[in-house]
Rosetta silent file (secondary structure, phi, psi, omega in degrees, C-alpha in Angstrom):
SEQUENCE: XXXXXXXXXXXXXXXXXXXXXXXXXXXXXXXXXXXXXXXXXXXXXXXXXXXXXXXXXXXXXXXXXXXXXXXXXXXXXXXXXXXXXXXXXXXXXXXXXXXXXXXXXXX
SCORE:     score description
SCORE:     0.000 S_00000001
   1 L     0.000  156.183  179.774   88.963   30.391  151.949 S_00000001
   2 L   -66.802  172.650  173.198   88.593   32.273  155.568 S_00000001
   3 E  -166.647  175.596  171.908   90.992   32.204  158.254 S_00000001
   4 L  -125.830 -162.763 -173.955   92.071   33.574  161.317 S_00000001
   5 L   162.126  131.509  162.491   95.673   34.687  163.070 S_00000001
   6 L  -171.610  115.922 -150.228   96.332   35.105  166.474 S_00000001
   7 L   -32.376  102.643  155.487   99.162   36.663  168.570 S_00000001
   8 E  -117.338  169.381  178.101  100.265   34.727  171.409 S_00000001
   9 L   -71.228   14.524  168.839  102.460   34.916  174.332 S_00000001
  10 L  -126.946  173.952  179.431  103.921   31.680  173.990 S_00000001
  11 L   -47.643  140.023  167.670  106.284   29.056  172.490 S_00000001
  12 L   -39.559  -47.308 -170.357  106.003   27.823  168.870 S_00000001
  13 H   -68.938  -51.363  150.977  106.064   24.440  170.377 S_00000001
  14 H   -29.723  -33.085 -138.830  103.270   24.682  172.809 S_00000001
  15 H  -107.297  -37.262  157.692  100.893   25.956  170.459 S_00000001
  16 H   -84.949  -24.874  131.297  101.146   23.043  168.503 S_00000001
  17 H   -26.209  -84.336 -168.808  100.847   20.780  170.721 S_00000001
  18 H   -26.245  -73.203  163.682   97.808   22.401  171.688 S_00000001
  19 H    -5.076  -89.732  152.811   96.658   22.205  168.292 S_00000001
  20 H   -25.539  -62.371  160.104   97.291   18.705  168.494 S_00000001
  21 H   -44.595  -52.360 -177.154   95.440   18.220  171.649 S_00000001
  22 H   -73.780  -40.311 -163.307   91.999   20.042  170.630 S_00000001
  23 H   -73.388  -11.602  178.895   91.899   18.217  167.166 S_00000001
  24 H   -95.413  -26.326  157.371   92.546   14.865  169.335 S_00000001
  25 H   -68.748  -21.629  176.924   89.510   15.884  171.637 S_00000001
  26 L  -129.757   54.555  167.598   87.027   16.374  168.988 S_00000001
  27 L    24.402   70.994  145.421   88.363   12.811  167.022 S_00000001
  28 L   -98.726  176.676  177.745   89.877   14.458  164.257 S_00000001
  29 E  -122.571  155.558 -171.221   92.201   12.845  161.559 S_00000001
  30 E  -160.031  146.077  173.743   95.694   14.545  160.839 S_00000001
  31 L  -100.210  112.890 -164.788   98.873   13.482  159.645 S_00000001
  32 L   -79.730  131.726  138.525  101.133   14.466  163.198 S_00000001
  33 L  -133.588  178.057 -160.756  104.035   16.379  162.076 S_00000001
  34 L  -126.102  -20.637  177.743  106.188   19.225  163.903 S_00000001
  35 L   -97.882  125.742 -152.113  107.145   20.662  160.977 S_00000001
  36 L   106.961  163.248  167.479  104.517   22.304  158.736 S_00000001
  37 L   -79.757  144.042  167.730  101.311   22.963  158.301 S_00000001
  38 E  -100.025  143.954 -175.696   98.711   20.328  160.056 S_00000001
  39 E  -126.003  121.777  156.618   95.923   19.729  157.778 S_00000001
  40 E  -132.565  131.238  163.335   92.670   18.078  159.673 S_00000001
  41 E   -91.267  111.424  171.654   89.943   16.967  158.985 S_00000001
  42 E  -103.227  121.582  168.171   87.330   18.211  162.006 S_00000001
  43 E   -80.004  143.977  175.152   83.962   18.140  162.658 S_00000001
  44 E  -144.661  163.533 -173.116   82.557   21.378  164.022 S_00000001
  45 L    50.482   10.729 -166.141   78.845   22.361  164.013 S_00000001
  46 L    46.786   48.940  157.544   78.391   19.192  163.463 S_00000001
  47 E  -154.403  144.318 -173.484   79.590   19.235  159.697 S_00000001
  48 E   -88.403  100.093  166.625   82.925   17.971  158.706 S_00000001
  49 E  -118.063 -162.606 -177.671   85.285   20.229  157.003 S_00000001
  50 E  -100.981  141.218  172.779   89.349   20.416  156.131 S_00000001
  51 E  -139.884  150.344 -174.835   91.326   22.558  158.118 S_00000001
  52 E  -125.665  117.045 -172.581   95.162   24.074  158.024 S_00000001
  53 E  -115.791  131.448 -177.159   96.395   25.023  161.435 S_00000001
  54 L  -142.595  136.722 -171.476   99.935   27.003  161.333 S_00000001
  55 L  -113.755  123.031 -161.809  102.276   28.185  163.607 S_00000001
  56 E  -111.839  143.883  156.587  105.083   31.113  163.378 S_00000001
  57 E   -95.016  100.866 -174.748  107.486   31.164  165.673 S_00000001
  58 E   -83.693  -29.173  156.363  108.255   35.297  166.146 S_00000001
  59 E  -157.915 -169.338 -144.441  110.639   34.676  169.242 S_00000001
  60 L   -90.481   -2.946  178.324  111.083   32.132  171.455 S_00000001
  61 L  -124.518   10.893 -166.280  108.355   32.987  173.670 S_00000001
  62 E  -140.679  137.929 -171.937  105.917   34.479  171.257 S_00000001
  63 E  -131.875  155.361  150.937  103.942   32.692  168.241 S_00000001
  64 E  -140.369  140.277 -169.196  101.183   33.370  165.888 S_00000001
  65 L   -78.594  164.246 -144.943   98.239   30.676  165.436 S_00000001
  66 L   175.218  123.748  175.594   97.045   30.652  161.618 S_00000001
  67 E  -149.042  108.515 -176.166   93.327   28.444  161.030 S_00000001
  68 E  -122.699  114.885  154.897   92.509   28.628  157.530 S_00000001
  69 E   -74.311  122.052 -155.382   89.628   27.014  156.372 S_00000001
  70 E   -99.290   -7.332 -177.465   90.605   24.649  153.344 S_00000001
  71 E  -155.796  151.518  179.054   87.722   22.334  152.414 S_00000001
  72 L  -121.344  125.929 -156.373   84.144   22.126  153.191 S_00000001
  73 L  -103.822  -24.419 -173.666   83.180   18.620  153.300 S_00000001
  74 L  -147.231  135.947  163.328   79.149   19.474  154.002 S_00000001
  75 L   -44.650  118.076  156.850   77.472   22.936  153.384 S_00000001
  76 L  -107.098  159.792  179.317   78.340   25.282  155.562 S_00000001
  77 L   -94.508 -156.156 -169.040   77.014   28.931  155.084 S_00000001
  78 L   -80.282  -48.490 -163.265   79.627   32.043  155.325 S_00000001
  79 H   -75.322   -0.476  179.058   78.621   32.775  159.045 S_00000001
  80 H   -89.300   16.806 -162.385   78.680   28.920  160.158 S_00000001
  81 H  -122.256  -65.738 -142.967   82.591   28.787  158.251 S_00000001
  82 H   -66.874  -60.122 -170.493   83.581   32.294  160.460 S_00000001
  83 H   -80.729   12.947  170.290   82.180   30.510  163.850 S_00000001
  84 H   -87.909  -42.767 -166.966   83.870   26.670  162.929 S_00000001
  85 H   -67.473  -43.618 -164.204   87.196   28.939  162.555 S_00000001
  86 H   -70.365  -35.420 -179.834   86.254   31.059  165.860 S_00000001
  87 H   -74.593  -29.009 -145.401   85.709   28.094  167.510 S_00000001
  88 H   -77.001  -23.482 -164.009   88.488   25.929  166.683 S_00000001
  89 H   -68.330  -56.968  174.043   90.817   29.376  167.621 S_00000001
  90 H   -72.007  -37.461  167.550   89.314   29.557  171.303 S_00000001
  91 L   -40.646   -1.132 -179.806   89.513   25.885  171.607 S_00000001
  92 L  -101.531  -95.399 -162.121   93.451   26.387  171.117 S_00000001
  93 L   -62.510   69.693 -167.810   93.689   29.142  173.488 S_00000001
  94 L  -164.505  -70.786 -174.136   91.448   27.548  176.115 S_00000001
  95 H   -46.224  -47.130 -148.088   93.509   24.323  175.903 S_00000001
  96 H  -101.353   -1.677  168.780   96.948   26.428  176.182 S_00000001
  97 H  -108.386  -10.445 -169.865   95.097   28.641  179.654 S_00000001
  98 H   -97.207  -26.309 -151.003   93.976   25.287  180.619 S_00000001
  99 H  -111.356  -30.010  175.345   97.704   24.049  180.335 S_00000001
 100 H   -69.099  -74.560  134.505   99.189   27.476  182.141 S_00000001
 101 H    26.900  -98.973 -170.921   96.899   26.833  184.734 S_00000001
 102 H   -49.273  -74.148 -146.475   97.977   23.481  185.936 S_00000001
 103 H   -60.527    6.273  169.409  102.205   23.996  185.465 S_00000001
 104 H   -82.182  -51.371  178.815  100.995   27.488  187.381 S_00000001
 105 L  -133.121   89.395  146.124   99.449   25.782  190.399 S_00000001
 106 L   -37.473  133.855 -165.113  100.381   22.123  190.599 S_00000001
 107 L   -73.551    0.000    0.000   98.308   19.749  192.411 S_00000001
């Protein structure tokens, strides 16, 4: 199945949050663990597939994001599978510049 990977400049632990946060914004279901892969089910495009979101920690300030798509719950075609992945990946890093942001300028 496709997937994505993508460097970032931050903490393991952030990132998952984040994770956690966008899949709690677009009422997904997940089993929360810290350890692991998270497997959710998300609607995107408005069709509902399975998704595996994973997080490396490479140092203590640097991660890599993982989005693998693992199930397709309604046809999607290859380029609606590429953009459900692309999206869920800037909705992570959107969330985590949205979260830099605030502890960057506090109201």
């Amino acid at each position: 199945m496709p997937g994505l990977k993508e460097n970032l400049n931050c903490p393991r632990r952030m990132v998952v949050f984040a994770v956690f946060d966008v899949i709690d914004k677009m009422d997904g279901e997940y089993d929360k663990a810290l350890a692991g892969d998270i497997k959710a089910k998300v609607t995107v495009l408005g069709k509902t597939s399975q998704y595996a979101f994973a997080v490396t920690e490479v140092t203590s300030d640097t991660s890599i994001l993982h989005i693998s798509l693992l199930q397709t719950l309604e046809l999607l075609t290859e380029e609606e599978k590429q953009l459900a992945l692309r999206y869920l990946m800037d909705s992570v890093l959107y969330h985590i510049g949205e979260v830099r942001a605030v502890r960057h300028n506090p109201l």
